[in-house]
Structures are given as C-alpha cells and as structure tokens.
C-alpha positions as CSV (number, residue, x, y, z in Angstrom):
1,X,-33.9,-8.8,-0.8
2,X,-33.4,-6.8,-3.6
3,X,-32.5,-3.5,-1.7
4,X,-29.7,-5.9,0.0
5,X,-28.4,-6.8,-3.4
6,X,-28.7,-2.9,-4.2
7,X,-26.6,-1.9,-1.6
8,X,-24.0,-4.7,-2.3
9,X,-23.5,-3.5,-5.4
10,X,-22.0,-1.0,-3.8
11,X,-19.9,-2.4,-1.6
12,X,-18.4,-4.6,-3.1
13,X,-16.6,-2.4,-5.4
14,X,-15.3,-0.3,-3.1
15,X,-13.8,-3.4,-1.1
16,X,-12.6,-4.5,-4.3
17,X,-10.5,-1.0,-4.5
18,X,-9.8,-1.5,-0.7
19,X,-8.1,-4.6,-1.6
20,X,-6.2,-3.3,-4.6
21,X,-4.6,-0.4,-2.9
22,X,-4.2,-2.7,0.4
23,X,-2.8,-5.1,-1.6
24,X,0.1,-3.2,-3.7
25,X,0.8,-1.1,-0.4
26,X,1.8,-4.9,0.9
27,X,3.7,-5.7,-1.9
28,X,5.9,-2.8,-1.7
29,X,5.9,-3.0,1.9
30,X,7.7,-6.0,1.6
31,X,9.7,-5.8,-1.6
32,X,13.3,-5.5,-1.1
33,X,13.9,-5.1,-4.5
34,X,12.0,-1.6,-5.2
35,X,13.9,-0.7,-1.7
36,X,17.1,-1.4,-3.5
37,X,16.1,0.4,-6.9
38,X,15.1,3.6,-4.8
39,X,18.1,3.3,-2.4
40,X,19.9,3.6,-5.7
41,X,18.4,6.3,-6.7
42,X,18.3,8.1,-4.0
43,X,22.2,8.3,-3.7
44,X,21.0,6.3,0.0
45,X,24.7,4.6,0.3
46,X,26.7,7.9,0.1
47,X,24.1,9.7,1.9
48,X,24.9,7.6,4.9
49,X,28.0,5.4,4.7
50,X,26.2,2.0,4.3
51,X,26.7,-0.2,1.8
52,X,24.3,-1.4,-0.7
53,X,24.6,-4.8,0.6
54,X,24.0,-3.3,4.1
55,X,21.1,-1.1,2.7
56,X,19.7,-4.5,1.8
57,X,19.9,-5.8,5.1
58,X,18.5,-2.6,6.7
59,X,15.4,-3.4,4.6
60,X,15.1,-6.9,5.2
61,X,15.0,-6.3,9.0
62,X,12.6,-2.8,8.8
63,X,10.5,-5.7,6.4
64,X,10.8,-8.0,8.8
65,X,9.5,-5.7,11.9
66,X,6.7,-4.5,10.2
67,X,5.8,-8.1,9.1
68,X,5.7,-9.5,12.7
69,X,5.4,-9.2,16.4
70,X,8.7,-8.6,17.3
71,X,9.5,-5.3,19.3
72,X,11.2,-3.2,19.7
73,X,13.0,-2.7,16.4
74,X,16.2,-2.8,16.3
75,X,18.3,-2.4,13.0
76,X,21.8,-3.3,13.0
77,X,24.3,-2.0,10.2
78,X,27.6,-0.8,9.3
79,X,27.9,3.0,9.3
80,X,31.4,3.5,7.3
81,X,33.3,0.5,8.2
82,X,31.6,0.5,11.7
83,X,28.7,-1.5,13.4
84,X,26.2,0.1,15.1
85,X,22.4,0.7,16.1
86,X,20.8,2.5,13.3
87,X,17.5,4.2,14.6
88,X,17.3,6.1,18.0
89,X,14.6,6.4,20.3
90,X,12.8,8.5,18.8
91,X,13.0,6.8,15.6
92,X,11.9,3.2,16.7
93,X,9.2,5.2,18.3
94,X,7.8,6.3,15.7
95,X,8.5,2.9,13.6
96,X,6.4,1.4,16.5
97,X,3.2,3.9,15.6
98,X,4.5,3.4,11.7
99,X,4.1,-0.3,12.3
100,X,0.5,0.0,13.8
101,X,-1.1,1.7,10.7
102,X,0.6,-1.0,8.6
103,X,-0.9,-3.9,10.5
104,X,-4.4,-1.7,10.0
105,X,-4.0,-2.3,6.5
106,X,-3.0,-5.6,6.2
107,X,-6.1,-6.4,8.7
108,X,-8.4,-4.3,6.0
109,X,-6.9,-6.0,2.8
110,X,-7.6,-9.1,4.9
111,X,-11.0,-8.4,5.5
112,X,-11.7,-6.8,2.2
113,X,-11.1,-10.2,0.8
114,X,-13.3,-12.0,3.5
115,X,-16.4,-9.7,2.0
116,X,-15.4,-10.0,-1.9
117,X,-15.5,-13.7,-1.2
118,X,-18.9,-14.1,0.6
119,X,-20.8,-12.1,-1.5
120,X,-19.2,-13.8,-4.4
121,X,-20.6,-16.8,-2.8
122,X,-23.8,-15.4,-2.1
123,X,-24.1,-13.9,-5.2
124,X,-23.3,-17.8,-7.0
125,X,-25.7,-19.9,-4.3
126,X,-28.7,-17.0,-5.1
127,X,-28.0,-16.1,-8.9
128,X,-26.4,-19.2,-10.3
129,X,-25.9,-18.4,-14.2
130,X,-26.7,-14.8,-13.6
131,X,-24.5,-14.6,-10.6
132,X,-21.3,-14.0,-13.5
133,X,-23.6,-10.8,-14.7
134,X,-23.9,-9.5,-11.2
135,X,-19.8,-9.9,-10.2
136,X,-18.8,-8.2,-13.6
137,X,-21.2,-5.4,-12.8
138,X,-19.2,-5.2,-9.5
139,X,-15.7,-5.6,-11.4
140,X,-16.3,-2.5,-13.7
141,X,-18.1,-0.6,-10.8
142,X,-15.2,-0.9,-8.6
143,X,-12.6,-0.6,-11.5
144,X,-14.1,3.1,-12.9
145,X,-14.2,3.9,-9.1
146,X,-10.9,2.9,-8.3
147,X,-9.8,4.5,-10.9
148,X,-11.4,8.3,-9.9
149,X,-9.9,7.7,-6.7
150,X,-6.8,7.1,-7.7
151,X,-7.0,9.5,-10.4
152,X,-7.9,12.4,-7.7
153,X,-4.6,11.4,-5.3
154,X,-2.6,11.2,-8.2
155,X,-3.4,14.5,-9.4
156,X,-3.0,15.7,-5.9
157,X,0.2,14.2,-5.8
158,X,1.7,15.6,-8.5
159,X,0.6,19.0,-7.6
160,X,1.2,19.1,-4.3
161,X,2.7,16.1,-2.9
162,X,5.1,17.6,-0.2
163,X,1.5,19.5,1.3
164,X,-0.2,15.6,1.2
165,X,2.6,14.0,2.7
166,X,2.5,16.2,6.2
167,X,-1.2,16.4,6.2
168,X,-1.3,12.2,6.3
169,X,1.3,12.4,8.8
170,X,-0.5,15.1,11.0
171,X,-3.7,12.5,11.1
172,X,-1.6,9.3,11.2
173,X,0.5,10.4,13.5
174,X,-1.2,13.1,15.7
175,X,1.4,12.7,18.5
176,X,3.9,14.3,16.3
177,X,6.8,11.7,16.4
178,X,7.3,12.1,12.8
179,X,9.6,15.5,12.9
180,X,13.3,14.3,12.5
181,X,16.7,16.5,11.5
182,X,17.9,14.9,8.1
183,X,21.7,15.8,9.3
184,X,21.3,13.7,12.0
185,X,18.7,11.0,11.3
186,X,19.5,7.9,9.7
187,X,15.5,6.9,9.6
188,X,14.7,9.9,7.2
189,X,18.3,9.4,5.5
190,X,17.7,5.7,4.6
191,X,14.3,6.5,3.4
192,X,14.2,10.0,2.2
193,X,11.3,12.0,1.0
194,X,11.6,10.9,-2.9
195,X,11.8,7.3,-1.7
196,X,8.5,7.9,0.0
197,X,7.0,9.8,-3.3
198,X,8.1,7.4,-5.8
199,X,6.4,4.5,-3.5
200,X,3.3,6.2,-3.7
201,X,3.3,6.6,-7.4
202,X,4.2,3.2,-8.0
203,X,1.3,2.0,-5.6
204,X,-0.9,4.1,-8.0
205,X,0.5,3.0,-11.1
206,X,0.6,-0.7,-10.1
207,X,-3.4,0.1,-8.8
208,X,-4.7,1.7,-12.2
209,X,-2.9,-1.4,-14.0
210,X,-5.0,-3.9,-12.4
211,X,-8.2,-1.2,-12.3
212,X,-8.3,-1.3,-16.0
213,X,-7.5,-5.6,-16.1
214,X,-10.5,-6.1,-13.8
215,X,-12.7,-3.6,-15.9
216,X,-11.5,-5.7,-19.2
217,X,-12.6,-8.8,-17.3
218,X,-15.9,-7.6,-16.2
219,X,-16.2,-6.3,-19.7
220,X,-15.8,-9.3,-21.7
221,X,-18.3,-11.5,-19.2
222,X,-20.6,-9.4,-19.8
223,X,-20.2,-9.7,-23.7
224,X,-20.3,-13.8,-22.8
225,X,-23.1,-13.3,-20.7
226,X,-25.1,-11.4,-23.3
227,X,-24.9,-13.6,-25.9
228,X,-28.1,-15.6,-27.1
C-alpha cells in the first residue's frame, strides 16, 4: 500500500502539470479575444484584406470547428469587399489533422482531472486529516516540476523557436500537410508564425502563473498542517 501511495506521489503531479498546460492550451484555443489582440498585431487585416470584424468571425468559426464535430470546415469571409471560401483543400486538410491533436488534448486535460480527483478522494477516504499533508506535497511536487518543464521549452523557445516549431510539426503532422506558400495561403496569412509564437509564450506564461499559485497553496497547508 505504501509503494502505491509512493508511486502516486508521482503521478499526480505530473497530471496536475498535464492539466495546467491542457488547460491554458484550451483557453486560448477558444479565446477570441487574444485572436483579436494578435490579429492586431500581426498587421492580419492588411495582410489579407479582411476586416477586423471579419477576422473576428474567421475565429469564431476556426473556434467553433475545433470545438465540435462538424466537418468539413468551412470558413466564410470577405476578402476586400468580396465573399468567398477562405481555406482550400489543402488547408481544411490539414485543419482536419490540426483538429485531431486538439481533441487529444482536450480528452487528456479531461482525463488528467478524472485522476487528480480520485486520488484526491482516495487520498481523503485513506488519510483523513493527513490527507491535506499528502495533496500539498503533490501541489508543490507538481508546481517545481511544471515549472522545470516549462522552464526548459521556454528557454528552447526563445533560442530556437523557429527550429521547435517544424520539429512539432514533423511529429504532429508526419504526412507533411503543413507546408503552405504565405503569398498564396490565407490559413498561414490569418495565423502567421508570430501569432503561433506569441500563443506559445502566453500558454507558458499563464502556466508558470498558476505553477507558482499552486506551490503557494501547497506551501501554506503545509505550514497549517504543521502546526501543534
């Protein structure tokens, strides 16, 4: 039993930085307004003629297909003054594999917070009073390692981001759909490489935030805990 408890106390952690990073790459995922701030300030409307109400829109629906069932997407906007189908084959293609690893992360968030919260349980129904002791042990364990992980891509990012990038494509995407002309594609004009870059930092930023809340937390039971 107490091997079990051993080996949870590894676990959990890292499902608690699975569900972190999970979490904030859903919240961006589905945030039109950190769309709109980068489509600002990435020049996106006079890169390709849309609007920044019609940029708005683009997201909503890209948001929307990732978010649901629905296939194939299809994104509808005005291109200077004149309504048309945004992506190509080749594009929605590679939306459709794009959409794939995003449902893979929403189904590990999902079931990171299925494990936090029966162990938690566990942890309550076998501990009782110490069970707080245990959990904050897991809340600074997972918050130092989240934040070595984190600190590691970051670095990496920051270094050599561009290199990153194409390696996560080459094993996300091994069929090679991702390769698109920026003259001529809307999908990599809409959402550009800096757009891409800025999302990841923010997901890291927004991750080390909460890393160093949980570690607080876990910090201060443990000061209740100890006391007499």
């Amino acid at each position: 039993m107490h091997r079990s408890w051993a080996v949870v106390g590894w676990l959990a952690p890292v499902a608690l930085m699975l569900l972190l990073v999970t979490s904030n790459v859903r919240f961006t995922a589905g945030s039109l307004p950190v769309y709109d701030a980068l489509f600002e300030r990435y020049g996106v409307a006079e890169r390709t003629g849309i609007t920044p109400e019609g940029l708005r829109g683009v997201g909503a629906q890209v948001q929307d297909y990732l978010a649901t069932d629905t296939e194939p997407l299809r994104v509808r906007a005005e291109v200077y003054g004149v309504e048309r189908d945004l992506f190509g084959a080749d594009e929605v293609s590679h939306m459709a594999d794009v959409k794939v690893l995003f449902q893979q992360t929403f189904r590990l968030q999902g079931g990171s917070a299925l494990f936090l919260a029966i162990v938690g349980g566990l942890a309550a129904s076998s501990f009782r009073r110490a069970a707080w002791a245990t959990i904050a042990a897991w809340l600074r364990r997972g918050a130092l390692m989240t934040v070595a992980v984190i600190a590691v891509v970051g670095i990496g990012s920051l270094v050599a981001f561009d290199q990153l990038f194409l390696l996560f494509h080459y094993i996300g995407f091994p069929q090679g759909n991702f390769l698109f002309d920026t003259r001529t594609s809307y999908l990599v004009q809409v959402f550009p490489f800096g757009f891409w870059r800025d999302i990841t930092l923010l997901i890291g930023a927004m991750t080390l935030a909460e890393a160093a809340a949980l570690y607080g937390v876990g910090f201060l039971v443990r000061r209740v805990q100890a006391r007499p």
